[in-house]
C-alpha atoms as a printed R data frame, in Angstrom:
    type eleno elety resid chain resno       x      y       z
1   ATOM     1    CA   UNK     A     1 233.700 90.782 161.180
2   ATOM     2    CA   UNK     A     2 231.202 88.283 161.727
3   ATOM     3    CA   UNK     A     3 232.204 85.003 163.720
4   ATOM     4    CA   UNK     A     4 232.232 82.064 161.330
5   ATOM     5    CA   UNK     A     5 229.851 79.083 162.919
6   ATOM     6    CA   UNK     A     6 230.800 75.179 162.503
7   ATOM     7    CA   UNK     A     7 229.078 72.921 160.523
8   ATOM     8    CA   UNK     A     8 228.146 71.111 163.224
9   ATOM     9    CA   UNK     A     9 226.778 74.044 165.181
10  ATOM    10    CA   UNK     A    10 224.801 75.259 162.121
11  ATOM    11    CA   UNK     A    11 223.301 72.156 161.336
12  ATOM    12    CA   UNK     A    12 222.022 71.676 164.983
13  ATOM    13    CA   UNK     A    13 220.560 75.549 164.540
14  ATOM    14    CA   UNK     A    14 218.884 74.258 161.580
15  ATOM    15    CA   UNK     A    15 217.340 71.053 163.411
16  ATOM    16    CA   UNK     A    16 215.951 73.594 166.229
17  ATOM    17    CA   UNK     A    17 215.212 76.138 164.126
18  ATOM    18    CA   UNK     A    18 213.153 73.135 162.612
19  ATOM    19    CA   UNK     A    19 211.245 72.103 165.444
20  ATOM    20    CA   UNK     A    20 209.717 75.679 165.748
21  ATOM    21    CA   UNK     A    21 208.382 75.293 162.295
22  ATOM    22    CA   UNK     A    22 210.667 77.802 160.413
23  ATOM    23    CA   UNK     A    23 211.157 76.421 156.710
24  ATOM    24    CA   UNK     A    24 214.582 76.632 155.286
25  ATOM    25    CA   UNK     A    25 213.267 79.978 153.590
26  ATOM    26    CA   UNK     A    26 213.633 81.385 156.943
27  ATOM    27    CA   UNK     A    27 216.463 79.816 158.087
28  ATOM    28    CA   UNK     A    28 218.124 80.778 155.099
29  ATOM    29    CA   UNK     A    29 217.120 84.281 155.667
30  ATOM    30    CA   UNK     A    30 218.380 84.449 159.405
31  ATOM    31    CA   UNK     A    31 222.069 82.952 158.262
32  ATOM    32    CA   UNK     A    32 222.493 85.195 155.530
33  ATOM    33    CA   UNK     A    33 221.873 87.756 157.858
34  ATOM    34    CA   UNK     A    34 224.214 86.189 160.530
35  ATOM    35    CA   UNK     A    35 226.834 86.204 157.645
36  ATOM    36    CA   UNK     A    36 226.555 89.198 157.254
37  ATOM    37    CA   UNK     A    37 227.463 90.483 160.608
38  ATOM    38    CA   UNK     A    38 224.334 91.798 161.629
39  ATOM    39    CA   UNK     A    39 221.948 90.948 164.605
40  ATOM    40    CA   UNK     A    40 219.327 88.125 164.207
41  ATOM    41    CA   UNK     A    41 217.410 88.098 167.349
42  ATOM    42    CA   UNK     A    42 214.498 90.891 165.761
43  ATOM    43    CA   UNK     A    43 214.293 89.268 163.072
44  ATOM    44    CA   UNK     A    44 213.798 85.723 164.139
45  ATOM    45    CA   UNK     A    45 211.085 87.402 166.609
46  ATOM    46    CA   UNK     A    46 209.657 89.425 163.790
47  ATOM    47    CA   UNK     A    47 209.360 85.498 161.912
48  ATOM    48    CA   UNK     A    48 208.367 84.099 165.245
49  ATOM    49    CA   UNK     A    49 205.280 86.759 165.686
50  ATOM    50    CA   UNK     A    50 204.411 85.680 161.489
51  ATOM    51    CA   UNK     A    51 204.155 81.992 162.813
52  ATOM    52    CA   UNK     A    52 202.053 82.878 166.101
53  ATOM    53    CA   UNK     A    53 199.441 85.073 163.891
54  ATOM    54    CA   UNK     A    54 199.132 82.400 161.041
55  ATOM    55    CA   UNK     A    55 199.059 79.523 164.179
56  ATOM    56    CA   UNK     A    56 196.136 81.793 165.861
57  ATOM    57    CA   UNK     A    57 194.004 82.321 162.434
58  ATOM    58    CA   UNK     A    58 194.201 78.331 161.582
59  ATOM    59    CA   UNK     A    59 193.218 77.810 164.878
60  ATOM    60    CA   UNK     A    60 190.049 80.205 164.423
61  ATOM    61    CA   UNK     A    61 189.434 78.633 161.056
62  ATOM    62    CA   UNK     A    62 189.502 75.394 162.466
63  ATOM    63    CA   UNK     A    63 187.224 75.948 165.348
64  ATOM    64    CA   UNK     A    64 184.975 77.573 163.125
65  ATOM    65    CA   UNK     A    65 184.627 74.030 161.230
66  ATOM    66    CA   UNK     A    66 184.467 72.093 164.007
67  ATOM    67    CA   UNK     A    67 181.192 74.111 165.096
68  ATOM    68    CA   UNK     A    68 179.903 73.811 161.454
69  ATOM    69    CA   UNK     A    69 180.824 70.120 161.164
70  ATOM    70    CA   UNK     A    70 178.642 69.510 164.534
71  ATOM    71    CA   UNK     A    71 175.439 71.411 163.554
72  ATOM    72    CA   UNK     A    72 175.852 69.033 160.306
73  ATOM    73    CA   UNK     A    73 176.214 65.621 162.373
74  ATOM    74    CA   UNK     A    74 173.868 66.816 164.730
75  ATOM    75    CA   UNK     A    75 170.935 67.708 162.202
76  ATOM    76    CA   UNK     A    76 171.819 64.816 160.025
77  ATOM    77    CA   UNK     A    77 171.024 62.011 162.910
78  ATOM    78    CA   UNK     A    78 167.496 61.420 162.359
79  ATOM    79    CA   UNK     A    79 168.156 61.860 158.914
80  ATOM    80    CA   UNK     A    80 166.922 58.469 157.051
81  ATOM    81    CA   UNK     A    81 169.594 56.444 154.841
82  ATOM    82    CA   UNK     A    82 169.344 56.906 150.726
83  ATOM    83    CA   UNK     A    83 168.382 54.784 148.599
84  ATOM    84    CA   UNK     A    84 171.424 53.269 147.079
85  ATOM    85    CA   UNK     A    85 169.600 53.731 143.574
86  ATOM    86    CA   UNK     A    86 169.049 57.202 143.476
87  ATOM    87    CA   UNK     A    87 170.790 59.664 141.448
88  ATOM    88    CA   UNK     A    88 172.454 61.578 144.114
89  ATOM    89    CA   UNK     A    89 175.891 59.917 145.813
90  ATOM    90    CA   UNK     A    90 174.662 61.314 149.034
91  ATOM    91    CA   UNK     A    91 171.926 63.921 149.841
92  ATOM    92    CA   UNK     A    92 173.742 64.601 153.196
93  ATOM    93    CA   UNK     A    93 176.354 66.345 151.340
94  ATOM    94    CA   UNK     A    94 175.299 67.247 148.409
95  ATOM    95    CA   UNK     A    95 172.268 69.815 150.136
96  ATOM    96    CA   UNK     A    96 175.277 71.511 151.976
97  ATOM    97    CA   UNK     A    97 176.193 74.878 150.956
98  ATOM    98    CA   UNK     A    98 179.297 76.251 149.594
99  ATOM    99    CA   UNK     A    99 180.921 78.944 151.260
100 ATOM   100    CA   UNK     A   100 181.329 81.713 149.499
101 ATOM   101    CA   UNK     A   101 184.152 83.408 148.222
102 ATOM   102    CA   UNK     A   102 184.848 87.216 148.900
């Protein structure tokens, strides 16, 4: 029979379990299996391995825009201003590409 935990205690769990970025989804999910009786400690790796993956990609992503971003701002330096009444709202921008979807 599984230990029943204090309200106190489980709302501190939920404030760390917080901090590491775990939505109440997940925290949901690791008390219900608490409740239950059964182990957490896989499971909240399992969720911590999720977060580390999705952490590493956005991080890739990221970088990846950062290096686009400064080939922009680098190429547009020498670029002259437009003229206020032209039709486009800014050539910088509107001569960039959009990435494509696949």
């Amino acid at each position: 029979m599984a230990i029943a935990i204090t309200t106190i205690s489980r709302l501190q769990f939920i404030k760390q379990a917080q901090s590491l970025q775990f939505s109440l989804a997940e925290i949901q999910q690791v008390i219900d299996v608490r409740n239950q009786g059964e182990p957490v400690c896989t499971l909240v790796k399992a969720l911590l391995d999720q977060k580390i993956a999705t952490l590493e990609q956005e991080i890739q992503q990221a970088a990846t825009l950062k290096t686009r971003l400064d080939a922009y701002r680098t190429s547009w330096m020498a670029r002259p201003l437009d003229n206020p009444s032209a039709v486009k709202v800014c050539s910088l921008i509107e001569e960039v590409g959009l990435p494509s979807r696949g």
